[in-house]
C-alpha positions as CSV (number, residue, x, y, z in Angstrom):
1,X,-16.1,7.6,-22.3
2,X,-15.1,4.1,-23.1
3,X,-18.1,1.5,-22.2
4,X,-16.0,-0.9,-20.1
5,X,-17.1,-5.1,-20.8
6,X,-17.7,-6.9,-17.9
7,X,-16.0,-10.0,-17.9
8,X,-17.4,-13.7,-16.2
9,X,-15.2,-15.1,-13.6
10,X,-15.7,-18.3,-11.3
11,X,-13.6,-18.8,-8.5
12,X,-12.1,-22.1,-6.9
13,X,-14.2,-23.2,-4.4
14,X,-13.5,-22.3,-0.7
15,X,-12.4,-25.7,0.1
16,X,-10.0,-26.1,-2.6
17,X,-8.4,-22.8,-0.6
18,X,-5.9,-23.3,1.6
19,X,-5.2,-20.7,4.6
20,X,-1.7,-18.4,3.6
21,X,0.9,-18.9,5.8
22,X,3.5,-16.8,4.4
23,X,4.1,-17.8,0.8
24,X,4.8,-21.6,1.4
25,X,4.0,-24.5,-1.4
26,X,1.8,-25.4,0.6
27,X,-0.5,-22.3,-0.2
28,X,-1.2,-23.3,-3.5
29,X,-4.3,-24.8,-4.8
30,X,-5.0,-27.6,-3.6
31,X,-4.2,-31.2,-5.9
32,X,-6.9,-32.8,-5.8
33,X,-9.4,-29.7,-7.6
34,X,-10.7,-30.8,-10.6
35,X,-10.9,-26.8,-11.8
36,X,-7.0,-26.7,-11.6
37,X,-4.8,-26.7,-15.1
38,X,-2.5,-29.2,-15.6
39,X,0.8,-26.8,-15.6
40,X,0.8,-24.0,-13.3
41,X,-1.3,-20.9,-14.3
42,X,-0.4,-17.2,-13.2
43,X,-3.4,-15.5,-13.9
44,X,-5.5,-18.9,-12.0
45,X,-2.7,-18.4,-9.1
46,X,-3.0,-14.4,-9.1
47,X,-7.3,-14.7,-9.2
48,X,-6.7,-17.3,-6.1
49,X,-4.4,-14.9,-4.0
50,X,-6.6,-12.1,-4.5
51,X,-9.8,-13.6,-3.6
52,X,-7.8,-14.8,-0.5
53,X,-6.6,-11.0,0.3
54,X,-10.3,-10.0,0.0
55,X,-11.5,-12.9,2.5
56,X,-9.0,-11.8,4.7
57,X,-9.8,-7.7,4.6
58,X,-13.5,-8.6,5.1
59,X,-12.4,-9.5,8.1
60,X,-10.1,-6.6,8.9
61,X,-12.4,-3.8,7.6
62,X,-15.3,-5.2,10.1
63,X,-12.5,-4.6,12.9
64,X,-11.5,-1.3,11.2
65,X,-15.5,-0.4,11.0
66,X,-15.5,-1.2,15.0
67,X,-12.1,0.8,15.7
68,X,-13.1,3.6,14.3
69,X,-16.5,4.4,15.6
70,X,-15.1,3.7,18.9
71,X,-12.6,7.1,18.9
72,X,-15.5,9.0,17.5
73,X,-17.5,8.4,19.9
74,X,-14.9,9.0,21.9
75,X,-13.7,12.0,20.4
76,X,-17.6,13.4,20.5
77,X,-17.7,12.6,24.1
78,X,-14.6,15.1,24.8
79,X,-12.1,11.6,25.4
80,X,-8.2,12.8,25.0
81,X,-6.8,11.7,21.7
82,X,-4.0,10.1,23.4
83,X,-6.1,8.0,25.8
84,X,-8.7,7.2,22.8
85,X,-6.0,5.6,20.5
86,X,-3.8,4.4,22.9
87,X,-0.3,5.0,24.4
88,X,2.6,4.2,22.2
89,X,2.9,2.6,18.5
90,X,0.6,3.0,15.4
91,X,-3.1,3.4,16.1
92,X,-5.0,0.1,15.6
93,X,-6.9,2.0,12.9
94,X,-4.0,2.8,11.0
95,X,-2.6,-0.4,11.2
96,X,-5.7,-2.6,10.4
97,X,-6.1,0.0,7.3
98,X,-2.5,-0.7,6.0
99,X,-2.8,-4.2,6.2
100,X,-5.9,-4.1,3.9
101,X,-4.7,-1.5,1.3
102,X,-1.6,-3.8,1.4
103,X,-3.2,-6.7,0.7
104,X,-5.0,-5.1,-2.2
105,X,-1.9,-3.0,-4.0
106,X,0.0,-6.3,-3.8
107,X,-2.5,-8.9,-5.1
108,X,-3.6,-6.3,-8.0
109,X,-0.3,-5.6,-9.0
110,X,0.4,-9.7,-9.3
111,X,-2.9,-10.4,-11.1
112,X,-2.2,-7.0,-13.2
113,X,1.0,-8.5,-14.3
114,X,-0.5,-12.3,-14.9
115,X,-2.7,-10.9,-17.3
116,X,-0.8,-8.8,-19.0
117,X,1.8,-11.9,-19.8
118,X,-0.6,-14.3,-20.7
119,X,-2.7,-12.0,-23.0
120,X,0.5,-10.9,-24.8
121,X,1.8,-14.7,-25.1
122,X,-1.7,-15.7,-26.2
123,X,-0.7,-13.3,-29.3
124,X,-3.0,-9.8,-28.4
125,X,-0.2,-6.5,-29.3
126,X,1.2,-4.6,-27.0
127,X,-0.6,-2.0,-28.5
128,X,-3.9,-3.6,-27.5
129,X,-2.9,-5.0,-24.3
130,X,-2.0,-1.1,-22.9
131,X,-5.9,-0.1,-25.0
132,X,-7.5,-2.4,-22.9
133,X,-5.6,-1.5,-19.4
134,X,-5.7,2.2,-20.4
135,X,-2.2,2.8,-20.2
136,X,0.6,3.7,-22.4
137,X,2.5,0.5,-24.3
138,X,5.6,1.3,-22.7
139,X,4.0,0.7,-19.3
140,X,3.1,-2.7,-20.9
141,X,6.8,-3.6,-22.3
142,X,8.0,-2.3,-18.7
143,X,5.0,-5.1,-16.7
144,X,7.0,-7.4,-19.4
145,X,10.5,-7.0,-18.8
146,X,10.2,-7.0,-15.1
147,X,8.1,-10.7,-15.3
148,X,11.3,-12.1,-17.3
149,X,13.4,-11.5,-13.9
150,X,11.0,-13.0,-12.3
C-alpha cells in the first residue's frame, strides 16, 4: 500500500468568511484579508467553500444525531413508523442527511477539480497528477476538458 503524505493547510480565518447565500459575489472572501492572492485563486476559493460546507454539516449532523435517536427510541418503545417520522414528505432524517452528503460531493468535486488544474498548469504530467489522485490519466484529461467550459 502506497504511504499517503500528509499535506499542511491553513485556512482563512472565520472572520474573513462570509455566510453563503446562494452563490452571490458577495460570498467570496472577503477584500480586506491580508491571506488573499492578488488574482482569484480556485484551489483558495474551493478550500474556502469546503470548509464553509463542513461548518454548516456540523451543524446539520448534531440535528441528524438528535433525529435519529429520537425514532429509535421510538421505534424500541413499539411507536408506529408512520407517527415516529411524521405524516407526509421526506423524513427529517433523510433530508438533513442529503443535505450534508450534498454539501460534501459538491465542494469535493470543485476542490478535486481546482487542484487538479492548478497542479497540471504549475507543469506536474498528467501522468503524475492521475498517480497522485489514484486514478487513470484519462479521468484527469476528462477533470480538464470539462474546466475549459467552465
Amino acid at each position: 500500500m502506497r504511504a499517503h503524505r500528509a499535506l499542511a493547510c491553513t485556512f482563512a480565518p472565520q472572520e474573513v468568511i462570509r455566510n453563503r447565500t446562494g452563490g452571490k459575489e458577495s460570498d467570496r472572501l472577503d477584500t480586506d484579508d491580508p491571506d488573499r492572492p492578488a488574482e482569484e485563486d480556485a484551489v483558495v476559493e474551493a478550500i474556502d467553500d469546503v470548509s464553509i460546507a463542513v461548518k454548516q454539516n456540523v451543524s446539520d449532523q448534531e440535528d441528524l444525531l438528535s433525529e435519529l435517536g429520537r425514532i429509535r427510541h421510538d421505534r424500541a418503545a413499539g411507536v408506529p413508523l408512520q407517527e415516529s417520522i411524521g405524516g407526509a414528505g421526506q423524513p427529517r432524517a433523510l433530508v438533513l442527511l442529503n443535505r450534508v452528503t450534498k454539501r460534501l460531493t459538491l465542494g469535493s468535486a470543485r476542490l478535486r477539480r481546482a487542484l487538479v488544474t492548478s497542479l497540471v498548469q504549475e507543469g506536474e504530467s498528467v501522468n503524475s497528477v492521475a498517480r497522485r489522485f489514484e486514478v487513470t490519466h484519462q479521468r484527469i484529461s476528462s477533470i480538464l476538458r470539462r474546466n475549459k467550459g467552465s
